[in-house]
Every structure is written in structure tokens, then in C-alpha cells.
N, CA, C and O atoms as a CHARMM CRD file, in Angstrom:
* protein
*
  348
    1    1 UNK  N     23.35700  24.18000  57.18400 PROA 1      0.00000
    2    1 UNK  CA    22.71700  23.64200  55.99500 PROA 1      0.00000
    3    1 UNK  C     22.93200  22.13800  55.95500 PROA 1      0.00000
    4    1 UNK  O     24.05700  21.64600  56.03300 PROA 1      0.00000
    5    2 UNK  N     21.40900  21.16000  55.78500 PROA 2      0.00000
    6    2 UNK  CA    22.10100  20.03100  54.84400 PROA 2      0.00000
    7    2 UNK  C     21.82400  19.15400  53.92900 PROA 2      0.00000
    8    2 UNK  O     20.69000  18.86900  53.54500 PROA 2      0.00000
    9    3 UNK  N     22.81700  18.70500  53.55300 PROA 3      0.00000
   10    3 UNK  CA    22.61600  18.44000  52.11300 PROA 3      0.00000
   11    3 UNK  C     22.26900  16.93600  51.99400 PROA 3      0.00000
   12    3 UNK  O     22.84100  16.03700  52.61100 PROA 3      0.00000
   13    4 UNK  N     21.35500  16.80300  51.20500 PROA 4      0.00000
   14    4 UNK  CA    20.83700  15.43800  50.82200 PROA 4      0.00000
   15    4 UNK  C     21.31300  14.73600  49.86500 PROA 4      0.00000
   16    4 UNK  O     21.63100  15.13300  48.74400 PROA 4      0.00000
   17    5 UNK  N     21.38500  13.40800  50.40300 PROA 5      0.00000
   18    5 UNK  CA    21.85300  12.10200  49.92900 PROA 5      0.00000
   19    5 UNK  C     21.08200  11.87400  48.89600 PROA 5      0.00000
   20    5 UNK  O     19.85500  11.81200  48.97200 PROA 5      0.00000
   21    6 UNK  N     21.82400  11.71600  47.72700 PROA 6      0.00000
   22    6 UNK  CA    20.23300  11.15400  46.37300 PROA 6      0.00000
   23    6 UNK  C     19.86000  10.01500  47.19200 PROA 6      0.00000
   24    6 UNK  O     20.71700   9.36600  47.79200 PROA 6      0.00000
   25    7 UNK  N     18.62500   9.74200  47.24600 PROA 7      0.00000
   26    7 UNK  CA    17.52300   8.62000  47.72100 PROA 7      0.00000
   27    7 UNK  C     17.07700   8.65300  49.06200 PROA 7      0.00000
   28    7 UNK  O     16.32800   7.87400  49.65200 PROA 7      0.00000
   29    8 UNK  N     17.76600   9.88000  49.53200 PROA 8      0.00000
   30    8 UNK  CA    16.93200  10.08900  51.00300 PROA 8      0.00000
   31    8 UNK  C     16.04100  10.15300  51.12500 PROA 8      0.00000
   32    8 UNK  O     15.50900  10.05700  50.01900 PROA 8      0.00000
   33    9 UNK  N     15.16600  10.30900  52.05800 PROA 9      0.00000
   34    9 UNK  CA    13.49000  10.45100  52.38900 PROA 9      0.00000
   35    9 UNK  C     13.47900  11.91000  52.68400 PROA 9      0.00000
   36    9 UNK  O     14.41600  12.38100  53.32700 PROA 9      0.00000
   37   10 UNK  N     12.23800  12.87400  52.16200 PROA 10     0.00000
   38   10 UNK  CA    11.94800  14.17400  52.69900 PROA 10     0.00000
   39   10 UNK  C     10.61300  13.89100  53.02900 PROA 10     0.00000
   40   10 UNK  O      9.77700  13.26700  52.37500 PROA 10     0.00000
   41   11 UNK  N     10.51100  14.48400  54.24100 PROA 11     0.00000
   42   11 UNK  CA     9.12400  14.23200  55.22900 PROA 11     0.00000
   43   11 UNK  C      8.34700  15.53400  54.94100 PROA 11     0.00000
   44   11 UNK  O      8.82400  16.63200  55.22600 PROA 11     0.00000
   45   12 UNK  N      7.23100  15.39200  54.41300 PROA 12     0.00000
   46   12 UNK  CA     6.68000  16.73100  53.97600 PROA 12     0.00000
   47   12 UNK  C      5.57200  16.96200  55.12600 PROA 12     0.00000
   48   12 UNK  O      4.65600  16.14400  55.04200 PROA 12     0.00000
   49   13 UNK  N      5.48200  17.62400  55.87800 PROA 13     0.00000
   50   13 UNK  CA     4.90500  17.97100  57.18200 PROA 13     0.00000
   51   13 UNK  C      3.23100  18.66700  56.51500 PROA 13     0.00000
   52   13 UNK  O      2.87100  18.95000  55.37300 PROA 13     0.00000
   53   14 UNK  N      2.45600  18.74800  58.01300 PROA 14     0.00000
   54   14 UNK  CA     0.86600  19.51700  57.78900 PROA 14     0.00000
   55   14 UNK  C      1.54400  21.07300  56.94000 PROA 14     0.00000
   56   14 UNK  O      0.61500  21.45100  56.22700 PROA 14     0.00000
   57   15 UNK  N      2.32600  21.71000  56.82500 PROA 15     0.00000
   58   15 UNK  CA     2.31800  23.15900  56.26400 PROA 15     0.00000
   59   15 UNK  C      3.78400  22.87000  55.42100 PROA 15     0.00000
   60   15 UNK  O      4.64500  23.73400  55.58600 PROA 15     0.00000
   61   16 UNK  N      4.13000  21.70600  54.52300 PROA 16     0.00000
   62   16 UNK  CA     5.23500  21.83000  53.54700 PROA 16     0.00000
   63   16 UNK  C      6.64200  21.57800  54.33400 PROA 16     0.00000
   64   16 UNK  O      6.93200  21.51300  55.52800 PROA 16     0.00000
   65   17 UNK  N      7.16600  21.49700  53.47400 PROA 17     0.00000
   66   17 UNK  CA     9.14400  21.56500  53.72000 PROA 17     0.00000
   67   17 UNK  C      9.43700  22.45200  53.27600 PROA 17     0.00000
   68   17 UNK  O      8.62900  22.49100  52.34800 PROA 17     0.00000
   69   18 UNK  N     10.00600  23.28300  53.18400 PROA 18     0.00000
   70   18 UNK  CA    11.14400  24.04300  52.56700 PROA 18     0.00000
   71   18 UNK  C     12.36100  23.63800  52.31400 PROA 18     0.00000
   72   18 UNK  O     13.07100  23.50600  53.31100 PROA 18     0.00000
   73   19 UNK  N     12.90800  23.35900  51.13100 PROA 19     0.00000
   74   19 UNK  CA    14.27700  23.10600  50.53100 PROA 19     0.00000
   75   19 UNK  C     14.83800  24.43300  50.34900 PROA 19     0.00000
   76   19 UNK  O     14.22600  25.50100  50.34100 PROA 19     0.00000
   77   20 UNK  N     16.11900  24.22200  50.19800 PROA 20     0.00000
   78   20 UNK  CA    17.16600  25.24900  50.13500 PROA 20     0.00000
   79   20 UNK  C     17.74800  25.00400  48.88000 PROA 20     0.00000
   80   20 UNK  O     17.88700  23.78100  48.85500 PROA 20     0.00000
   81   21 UNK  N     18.21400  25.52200  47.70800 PROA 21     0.00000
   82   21 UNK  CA    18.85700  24.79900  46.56000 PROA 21     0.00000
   83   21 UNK  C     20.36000  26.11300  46.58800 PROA 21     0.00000
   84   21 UNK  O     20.14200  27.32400  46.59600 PROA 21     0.00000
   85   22 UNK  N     21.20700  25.75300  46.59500 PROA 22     0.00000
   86   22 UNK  CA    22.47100  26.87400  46.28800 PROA 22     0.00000
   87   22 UNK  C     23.49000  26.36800  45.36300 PROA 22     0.00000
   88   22 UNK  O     24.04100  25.27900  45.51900 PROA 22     0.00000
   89   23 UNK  N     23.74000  27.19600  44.37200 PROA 23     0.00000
   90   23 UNK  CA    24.45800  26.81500  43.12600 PROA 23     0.00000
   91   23 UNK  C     26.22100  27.46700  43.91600 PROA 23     0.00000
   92   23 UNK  O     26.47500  28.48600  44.55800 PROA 23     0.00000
   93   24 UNK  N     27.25100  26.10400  43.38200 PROA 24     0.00000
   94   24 UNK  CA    28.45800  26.07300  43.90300 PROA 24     0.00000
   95   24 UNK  C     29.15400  25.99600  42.76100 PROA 24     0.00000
   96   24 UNK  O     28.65700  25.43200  41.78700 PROA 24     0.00000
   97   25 UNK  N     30.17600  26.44800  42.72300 PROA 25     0.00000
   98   25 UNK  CA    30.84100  26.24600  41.48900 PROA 25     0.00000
   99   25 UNK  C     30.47200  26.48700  40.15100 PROA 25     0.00000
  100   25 UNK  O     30.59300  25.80400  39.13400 PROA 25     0.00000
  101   26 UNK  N     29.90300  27.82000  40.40700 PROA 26     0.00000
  102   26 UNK  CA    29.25500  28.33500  39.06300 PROA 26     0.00000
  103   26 UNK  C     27.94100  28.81000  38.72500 PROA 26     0.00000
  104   26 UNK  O     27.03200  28.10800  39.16800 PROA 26     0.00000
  105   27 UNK  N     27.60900  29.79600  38.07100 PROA 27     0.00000
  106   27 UNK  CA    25.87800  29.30600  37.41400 PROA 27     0.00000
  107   27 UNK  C     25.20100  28.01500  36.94400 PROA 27     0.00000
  108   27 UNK  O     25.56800  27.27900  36.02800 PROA 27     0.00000
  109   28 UNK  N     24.04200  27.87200  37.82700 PROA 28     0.00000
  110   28 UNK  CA    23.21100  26.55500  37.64700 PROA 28     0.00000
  111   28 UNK  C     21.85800  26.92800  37.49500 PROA 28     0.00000
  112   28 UNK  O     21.25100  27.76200  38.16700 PROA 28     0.00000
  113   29 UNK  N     21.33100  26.07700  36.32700 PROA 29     0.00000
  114   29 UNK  CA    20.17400  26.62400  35.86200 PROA 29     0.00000
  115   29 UNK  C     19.43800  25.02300  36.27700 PROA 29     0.00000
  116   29 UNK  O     19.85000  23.95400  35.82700 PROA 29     0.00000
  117   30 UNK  N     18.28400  25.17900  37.22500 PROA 30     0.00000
  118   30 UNK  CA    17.87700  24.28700  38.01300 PROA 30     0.00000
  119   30 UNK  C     16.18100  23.94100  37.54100 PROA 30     0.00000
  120   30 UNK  O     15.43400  24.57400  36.79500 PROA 30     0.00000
  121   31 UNK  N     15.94000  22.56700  38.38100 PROA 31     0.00000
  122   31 UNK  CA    14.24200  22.38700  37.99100 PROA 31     0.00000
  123   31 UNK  C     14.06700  21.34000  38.94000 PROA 31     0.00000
  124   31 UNK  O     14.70300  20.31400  39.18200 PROA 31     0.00000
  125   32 UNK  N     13.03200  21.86700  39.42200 PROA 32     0.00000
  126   32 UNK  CA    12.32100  20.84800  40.62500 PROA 32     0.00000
  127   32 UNK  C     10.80400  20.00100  40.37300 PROA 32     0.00000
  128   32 UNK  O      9.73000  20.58200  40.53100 PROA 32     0.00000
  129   33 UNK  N     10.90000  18.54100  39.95700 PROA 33     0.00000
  130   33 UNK  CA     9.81300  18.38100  39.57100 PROA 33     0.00000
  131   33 UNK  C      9.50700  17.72200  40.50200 PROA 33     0.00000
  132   33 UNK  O     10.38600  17.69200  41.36300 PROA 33     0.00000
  133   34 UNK  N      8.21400  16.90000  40.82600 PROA 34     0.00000
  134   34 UNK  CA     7.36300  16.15500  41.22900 PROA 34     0.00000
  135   34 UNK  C      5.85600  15.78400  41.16900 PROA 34     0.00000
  136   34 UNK  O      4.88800  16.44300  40.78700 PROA 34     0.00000
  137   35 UNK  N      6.00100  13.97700  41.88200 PROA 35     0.00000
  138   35 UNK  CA     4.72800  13.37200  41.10000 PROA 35     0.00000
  139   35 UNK  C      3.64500  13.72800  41.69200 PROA 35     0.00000
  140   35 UNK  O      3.72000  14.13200  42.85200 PROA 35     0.00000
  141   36 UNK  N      2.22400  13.64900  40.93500 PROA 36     0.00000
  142   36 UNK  CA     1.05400  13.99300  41.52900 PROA 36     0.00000
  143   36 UNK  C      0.59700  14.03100  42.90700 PROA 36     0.00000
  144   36 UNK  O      0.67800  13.01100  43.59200 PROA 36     0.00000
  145   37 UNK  N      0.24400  14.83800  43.25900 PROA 37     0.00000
  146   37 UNK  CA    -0.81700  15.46600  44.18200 PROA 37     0.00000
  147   37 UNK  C      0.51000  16.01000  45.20400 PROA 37     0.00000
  148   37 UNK  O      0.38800  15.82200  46.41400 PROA 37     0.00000
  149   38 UNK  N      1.75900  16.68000  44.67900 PROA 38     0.00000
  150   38 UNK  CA     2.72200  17.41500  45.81600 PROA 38     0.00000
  151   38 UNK  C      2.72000  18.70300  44.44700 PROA 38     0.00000
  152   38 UNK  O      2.55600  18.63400  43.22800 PROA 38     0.00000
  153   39 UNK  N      3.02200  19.95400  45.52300 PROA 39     0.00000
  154   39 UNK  CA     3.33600  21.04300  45.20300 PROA 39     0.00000
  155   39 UNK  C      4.93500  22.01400  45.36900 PROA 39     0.00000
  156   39 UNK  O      5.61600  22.19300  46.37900 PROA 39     0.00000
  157   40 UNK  N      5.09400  22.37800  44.31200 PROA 40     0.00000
  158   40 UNK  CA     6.31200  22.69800  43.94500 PROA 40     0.00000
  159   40 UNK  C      6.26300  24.43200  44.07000 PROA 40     0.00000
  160   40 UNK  O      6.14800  24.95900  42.96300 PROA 40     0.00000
  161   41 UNK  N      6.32100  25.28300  45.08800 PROA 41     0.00000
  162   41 UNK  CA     6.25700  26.93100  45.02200 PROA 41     0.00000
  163   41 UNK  C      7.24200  27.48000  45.66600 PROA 41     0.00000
  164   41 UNK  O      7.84100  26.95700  46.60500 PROA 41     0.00000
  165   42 UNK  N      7.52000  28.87600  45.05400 PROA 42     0.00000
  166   42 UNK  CA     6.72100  29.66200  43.96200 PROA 42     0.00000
  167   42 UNK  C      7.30800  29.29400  42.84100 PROA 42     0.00000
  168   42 UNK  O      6.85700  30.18800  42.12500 PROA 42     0.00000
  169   43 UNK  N      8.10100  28.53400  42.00000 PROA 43     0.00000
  170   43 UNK  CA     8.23500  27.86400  41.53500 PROA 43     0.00000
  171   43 UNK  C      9.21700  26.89900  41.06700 PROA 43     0.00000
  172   43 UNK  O     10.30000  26.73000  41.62700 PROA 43     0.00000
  173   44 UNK  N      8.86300  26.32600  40.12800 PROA 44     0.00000
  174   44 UNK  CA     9.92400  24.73800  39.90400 PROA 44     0.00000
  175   44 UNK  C     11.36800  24.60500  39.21800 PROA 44     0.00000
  176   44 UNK  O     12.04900  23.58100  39.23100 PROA 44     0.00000
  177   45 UNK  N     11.78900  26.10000  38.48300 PROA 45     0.00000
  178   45 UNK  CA    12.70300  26.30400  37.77000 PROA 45     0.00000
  179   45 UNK  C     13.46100  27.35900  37.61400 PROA 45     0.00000
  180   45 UNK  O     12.76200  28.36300  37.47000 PROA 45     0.00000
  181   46 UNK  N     14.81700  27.61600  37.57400 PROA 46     0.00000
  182   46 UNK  CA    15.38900  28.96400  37.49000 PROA 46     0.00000
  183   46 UNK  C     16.74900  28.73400  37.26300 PROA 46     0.00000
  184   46 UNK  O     17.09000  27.62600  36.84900 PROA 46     0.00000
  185   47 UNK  N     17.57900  29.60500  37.46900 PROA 47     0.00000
  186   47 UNK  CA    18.53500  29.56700  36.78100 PROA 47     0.00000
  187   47 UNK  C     19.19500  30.60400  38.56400 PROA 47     0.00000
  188   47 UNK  O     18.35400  31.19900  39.23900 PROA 47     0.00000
  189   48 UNK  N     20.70700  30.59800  38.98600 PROA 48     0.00000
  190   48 UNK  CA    21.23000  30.69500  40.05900 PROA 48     0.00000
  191   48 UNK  C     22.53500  31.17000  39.86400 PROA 48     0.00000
  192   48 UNK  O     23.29400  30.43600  39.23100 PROA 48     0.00000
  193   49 UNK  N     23.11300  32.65100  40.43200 PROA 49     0.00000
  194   49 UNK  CA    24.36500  33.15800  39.44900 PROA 49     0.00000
  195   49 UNK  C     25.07600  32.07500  40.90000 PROA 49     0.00000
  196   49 UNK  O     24.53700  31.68600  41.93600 PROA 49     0.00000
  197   50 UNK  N     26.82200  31.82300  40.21800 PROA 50     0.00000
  198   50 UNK  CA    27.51700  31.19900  41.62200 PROA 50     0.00000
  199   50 UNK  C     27.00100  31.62500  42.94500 PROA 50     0.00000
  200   50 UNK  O     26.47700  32.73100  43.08600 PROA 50     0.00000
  201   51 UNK  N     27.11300  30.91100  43.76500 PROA 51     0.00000
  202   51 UNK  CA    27.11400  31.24300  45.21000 PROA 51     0.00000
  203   51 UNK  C     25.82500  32.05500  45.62900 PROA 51     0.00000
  204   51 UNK  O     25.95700  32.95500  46.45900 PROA 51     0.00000
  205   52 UNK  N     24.01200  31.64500  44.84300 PROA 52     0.00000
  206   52 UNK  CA    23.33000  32.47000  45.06200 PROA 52     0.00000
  207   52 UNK  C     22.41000  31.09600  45.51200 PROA 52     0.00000
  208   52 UNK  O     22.80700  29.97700  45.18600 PROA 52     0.00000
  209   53 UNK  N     21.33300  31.25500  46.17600 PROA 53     0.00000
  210   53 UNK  CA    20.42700  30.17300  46.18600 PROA 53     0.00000
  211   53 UNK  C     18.84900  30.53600  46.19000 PROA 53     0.00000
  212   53 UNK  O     18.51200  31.71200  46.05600 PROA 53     0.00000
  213   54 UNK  N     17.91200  29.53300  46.34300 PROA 54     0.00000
  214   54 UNK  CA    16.82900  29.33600  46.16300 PROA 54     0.00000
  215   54 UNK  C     16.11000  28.94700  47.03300 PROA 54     0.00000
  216   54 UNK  O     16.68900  28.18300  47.80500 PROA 54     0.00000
  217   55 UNK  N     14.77900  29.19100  47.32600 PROA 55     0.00000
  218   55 UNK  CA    14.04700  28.25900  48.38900 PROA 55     0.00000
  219   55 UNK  C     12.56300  28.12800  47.61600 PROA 55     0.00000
  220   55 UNK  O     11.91700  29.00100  47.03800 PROA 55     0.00000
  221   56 UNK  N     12.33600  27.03100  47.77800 PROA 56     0.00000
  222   56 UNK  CA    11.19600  26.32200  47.43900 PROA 56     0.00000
  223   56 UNK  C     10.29600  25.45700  48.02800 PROA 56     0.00000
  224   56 UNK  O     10.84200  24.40700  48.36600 PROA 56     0.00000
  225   57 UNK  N      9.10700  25.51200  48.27800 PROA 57     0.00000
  226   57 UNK  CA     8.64000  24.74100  49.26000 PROA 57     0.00000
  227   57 UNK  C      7.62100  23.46400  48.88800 PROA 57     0.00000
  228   57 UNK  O      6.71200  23.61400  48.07200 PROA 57     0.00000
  229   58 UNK  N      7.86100  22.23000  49.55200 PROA 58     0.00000
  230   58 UNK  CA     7.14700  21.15200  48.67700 PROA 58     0.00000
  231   58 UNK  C      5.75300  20.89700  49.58900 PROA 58     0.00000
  232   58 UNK  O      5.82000  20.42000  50.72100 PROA 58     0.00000
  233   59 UNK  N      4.77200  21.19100  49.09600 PROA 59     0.00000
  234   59 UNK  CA     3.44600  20.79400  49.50900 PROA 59     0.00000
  235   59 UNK  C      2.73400  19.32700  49.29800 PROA 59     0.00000
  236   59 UNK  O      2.78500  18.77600  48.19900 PROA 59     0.00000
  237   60 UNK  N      2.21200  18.86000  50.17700 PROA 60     0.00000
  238   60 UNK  CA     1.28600  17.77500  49.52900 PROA 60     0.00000
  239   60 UNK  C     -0.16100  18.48200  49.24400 PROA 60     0.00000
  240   60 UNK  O     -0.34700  19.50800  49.89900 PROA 60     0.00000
  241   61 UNK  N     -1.12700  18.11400  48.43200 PROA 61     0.00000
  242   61 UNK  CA    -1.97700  18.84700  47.73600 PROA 61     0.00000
  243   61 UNK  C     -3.51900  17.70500  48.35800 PROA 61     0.00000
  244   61 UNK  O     -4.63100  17.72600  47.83000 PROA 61     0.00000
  245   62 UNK  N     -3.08500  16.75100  49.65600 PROA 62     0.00000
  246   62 UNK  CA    -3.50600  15.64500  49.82300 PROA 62     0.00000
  247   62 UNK  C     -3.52200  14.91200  50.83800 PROA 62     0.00000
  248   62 UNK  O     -2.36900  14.76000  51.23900 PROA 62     0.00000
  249   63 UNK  N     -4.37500  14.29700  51.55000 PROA 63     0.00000
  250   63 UNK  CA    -3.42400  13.14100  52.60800 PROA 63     0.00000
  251   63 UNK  C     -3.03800  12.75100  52.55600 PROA 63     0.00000
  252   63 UNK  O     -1.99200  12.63200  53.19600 PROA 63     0.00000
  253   64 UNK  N     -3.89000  11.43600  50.85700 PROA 64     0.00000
  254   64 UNK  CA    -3.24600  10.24700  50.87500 PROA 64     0.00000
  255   64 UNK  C     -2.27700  10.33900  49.47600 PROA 64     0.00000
  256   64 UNK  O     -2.68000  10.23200  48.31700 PROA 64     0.00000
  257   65 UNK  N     -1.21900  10.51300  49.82100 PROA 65     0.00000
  258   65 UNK  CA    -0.37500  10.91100  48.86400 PROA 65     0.00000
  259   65 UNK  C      0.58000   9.93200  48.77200 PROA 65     0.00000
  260   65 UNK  O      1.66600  10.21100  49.28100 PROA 65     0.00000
  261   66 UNK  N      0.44100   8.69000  48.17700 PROA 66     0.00000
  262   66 UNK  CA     1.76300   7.51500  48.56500 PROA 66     0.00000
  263   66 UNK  C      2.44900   7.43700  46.91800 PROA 66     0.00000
  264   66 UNK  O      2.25000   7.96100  45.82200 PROA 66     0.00000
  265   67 UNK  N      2.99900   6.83200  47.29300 PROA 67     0.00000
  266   67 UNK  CA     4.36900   6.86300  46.03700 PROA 67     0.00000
  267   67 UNK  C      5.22600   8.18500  45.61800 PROA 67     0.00000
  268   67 UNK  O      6.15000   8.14100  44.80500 PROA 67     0.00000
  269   68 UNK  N      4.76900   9.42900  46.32100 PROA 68     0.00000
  270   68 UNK  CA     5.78400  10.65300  45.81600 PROA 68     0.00000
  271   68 UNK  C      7.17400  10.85600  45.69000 PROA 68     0.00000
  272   68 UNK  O      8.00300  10.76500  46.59600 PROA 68     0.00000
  273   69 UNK  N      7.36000  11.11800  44.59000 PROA 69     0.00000
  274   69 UNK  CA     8.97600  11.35200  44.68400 PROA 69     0.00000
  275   69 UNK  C      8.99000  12.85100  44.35200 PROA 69     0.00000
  276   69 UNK  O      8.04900  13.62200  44.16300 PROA 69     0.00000
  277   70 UNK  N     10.42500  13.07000  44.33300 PROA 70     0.00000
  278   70 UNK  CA    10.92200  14.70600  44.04500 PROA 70     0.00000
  279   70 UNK  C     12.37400  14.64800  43.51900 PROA 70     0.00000
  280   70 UNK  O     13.39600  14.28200  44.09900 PROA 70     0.00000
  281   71 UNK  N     12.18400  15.12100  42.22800 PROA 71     0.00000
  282   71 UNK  CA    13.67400  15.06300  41.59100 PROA 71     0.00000
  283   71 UNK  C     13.89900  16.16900  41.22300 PROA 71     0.00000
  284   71 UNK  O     13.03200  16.97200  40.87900 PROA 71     0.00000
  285   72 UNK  N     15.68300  16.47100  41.25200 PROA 72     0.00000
  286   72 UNK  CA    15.90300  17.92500  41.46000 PROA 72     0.00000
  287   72 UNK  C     17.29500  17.60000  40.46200 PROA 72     0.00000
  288   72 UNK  O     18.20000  16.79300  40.67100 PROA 72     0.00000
  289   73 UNK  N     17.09000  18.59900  39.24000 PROA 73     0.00000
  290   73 UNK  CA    18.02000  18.65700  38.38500 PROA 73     0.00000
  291   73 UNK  C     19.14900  20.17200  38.26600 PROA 73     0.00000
  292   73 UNK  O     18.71100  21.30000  38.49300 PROA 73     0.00000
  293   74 UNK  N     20.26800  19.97000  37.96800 PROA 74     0.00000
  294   74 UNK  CA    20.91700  18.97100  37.48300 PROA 74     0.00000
  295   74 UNK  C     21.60100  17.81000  38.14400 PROA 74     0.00000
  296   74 UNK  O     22.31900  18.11200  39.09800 PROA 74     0.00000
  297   75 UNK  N     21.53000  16.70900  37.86400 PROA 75     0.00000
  298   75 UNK  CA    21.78300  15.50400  38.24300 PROA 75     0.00000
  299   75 UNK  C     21.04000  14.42600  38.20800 PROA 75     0.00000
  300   75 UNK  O     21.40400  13.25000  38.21700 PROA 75     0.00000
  301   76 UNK  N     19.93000  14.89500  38.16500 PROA 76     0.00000
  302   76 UNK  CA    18.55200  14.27400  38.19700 PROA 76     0.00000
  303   76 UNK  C     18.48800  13.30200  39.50700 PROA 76     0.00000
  304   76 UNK  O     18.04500  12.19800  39.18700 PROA 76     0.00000
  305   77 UNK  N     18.76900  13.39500  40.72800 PROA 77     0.00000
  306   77 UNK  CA    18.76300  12.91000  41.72900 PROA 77     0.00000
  307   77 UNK  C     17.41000  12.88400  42.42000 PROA 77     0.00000
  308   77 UNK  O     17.06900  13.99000  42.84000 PROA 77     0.00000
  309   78 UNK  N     16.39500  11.70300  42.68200 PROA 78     0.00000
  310   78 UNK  CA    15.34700  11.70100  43.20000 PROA 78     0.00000
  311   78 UNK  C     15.14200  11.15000  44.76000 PROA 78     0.00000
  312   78 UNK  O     15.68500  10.20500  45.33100 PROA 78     0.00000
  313   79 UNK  N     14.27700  11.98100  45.16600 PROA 79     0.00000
  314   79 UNK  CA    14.17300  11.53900  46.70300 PROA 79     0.00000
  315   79 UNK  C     12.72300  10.55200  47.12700 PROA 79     0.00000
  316   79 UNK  O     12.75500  10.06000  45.99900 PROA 79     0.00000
  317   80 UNK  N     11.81900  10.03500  47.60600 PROA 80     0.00000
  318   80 UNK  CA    11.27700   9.15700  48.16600 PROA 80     0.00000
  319   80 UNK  C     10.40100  10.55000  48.95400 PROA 80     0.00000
  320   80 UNK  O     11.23500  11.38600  49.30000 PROA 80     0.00000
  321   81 UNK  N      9.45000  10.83500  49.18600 PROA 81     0.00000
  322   81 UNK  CA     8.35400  12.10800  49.68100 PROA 81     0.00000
  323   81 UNK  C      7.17700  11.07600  51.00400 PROA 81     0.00000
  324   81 UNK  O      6.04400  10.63000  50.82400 PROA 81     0.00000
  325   82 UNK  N      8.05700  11.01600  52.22400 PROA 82     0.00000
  326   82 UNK  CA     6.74900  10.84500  52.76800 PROA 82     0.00000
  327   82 UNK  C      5.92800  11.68000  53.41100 PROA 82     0.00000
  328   82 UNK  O      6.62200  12.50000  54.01300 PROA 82     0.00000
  329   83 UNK  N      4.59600  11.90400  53.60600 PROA 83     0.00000
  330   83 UNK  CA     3.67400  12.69000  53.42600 PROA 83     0.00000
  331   83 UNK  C      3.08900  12.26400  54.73000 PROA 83     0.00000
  332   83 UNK  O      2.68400  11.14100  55.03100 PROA 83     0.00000
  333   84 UNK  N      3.11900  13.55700  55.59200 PROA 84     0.00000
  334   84 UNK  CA     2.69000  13.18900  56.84800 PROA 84     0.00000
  335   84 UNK  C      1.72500  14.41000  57.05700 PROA 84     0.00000
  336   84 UNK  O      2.11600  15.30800  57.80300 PROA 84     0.00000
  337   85 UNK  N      0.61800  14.50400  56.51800 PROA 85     0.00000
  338   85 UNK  CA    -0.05900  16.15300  56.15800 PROA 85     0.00000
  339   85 UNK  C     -0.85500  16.26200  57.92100 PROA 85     0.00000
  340   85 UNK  O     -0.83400  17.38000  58.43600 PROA 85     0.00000
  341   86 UNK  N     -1.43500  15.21500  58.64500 PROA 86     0.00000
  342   86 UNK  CA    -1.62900  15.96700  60.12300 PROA 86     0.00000
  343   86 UNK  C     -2.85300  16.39000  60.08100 PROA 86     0.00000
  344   86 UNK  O     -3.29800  17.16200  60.93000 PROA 86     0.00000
  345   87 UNK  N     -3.82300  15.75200  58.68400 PROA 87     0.00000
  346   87 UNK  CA    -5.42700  16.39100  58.54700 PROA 87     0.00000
  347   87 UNK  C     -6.30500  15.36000  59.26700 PROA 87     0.00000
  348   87 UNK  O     -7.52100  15.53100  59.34400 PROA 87     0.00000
């Protein structure tokens, strides 16, 4: 597994990324947002008993998709989305 640096870059490929989200140290009730024209499935929010996790996959909805970010709470830590869709 690994784990991202708040402000890293995630490279969202022709068929998405898949993130991994796993709650440590407890129940974490989570939310994955992001800015226009990227996709957040199956979806953006949930809640995670200790030691259980999540997968979610970030789509671009687009080619030209510039400025995307993706912030993932709790912490509110945002990442930088470059968009390399391959159309």
C-alpha cells in the first residue's frame, strides 16, 4: 500500500485510478470530493468500522480537464489531479 503525501499529484489514467482509503485507529466516517469534470465511484462518502477500508475510483469525465483537485476528508488534505485520459 501507499500512502499519499497531502499535495501529491494523482495521475488519473484513460480508465481511472483507484484509491484505497483504510480507517486506522478507529471508526472513520469519510468523503471524497472533487472539482468539475472528475468522477468520484461508486461513491464519495461512508463511514469505515477500524481496520476496514474502501476503494473508490477517480474518473475524468473529459480530456481537457486542467485545474483538478481531489480532497479527501477527514483532514481535508487535497491532491493536484493530472489527467492523462489517452483519447
Amino acid at each position: 500500500a501507499v500512502s499519499l503525501q497531502p499535495g501529491a499529484q494523482i495521475t488519473v489514467g484513460r480508465f481511472g485510478t483507484r484509491l484505497s482509503l483504510k480507517a486506522t485507529g478507529g471508526p472513520v466516517s469519510w468523503s471524497v470530493s472533487a472539482s468539475a469534470g472528475i468522477l468520484v465511484w461508486p461513491r464519495s462518502s461512508g463511514t469505515l468500522a477500524a481496520g476496514s477500508s474502501a476503494s473508490v475510483l477517480i474518473a475524468s469525465m473529459g480530456r481537457n480537464v486542467s485545474g483538478a483537485t481531489l480532497t479527501i476528508n477527514p483532514g481535508g488534505a487535497s491532491y493536484p489531479l493530472v489527467v492523462n485520459s489517452g483519447f
